[in-house]
C-alpha positions, 0 to 999 in steps of 0.5 A, a space after each residue: 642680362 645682368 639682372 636675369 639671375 636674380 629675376 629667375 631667383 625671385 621667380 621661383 622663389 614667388 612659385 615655391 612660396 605659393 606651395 603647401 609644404 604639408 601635403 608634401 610630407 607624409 603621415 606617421 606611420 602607425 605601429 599597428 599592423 591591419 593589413 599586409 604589405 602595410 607600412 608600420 613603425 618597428 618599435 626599433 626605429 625604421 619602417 617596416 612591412 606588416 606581414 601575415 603571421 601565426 596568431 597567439 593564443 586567444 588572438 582572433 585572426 588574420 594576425 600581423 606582424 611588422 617585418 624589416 624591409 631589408 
């Protein structure tokens, strides 16, 4: 039993060298919003929630908004 925890780190280090980590991270998220309760990229920093919302002047509706999630 003396070499069973280096057995076990190889082991999953072989398991964890097979996985893509790519299709583990996300895509950025778009500062545009399309759709509510879309993620969007406030331009502060954090990821927010598009919202429905008023549209300016001249804008053809639906119109979004990107609102804090908190």
């Amino acid at each position: 039993m003396r070499g069973w925890p280096w057995g076990l780190a190889l082991a999953a280090s072989v398991v964890v060298s097979g996985c893509d980590l790519g299709s583990v991270s996300e895509a950025p998220v778009s500062a545009e919003c399309t759709a509510i309760g879309a993620r969007c990229q406030r331009p502060d920093g954090p990821i927010g929630v598009c919202q429905q919302t008023n549209c300016t002047s001249g804008a053809k509706p639906p119109c979004y908004v990107c609102t804090p999630q908190h």
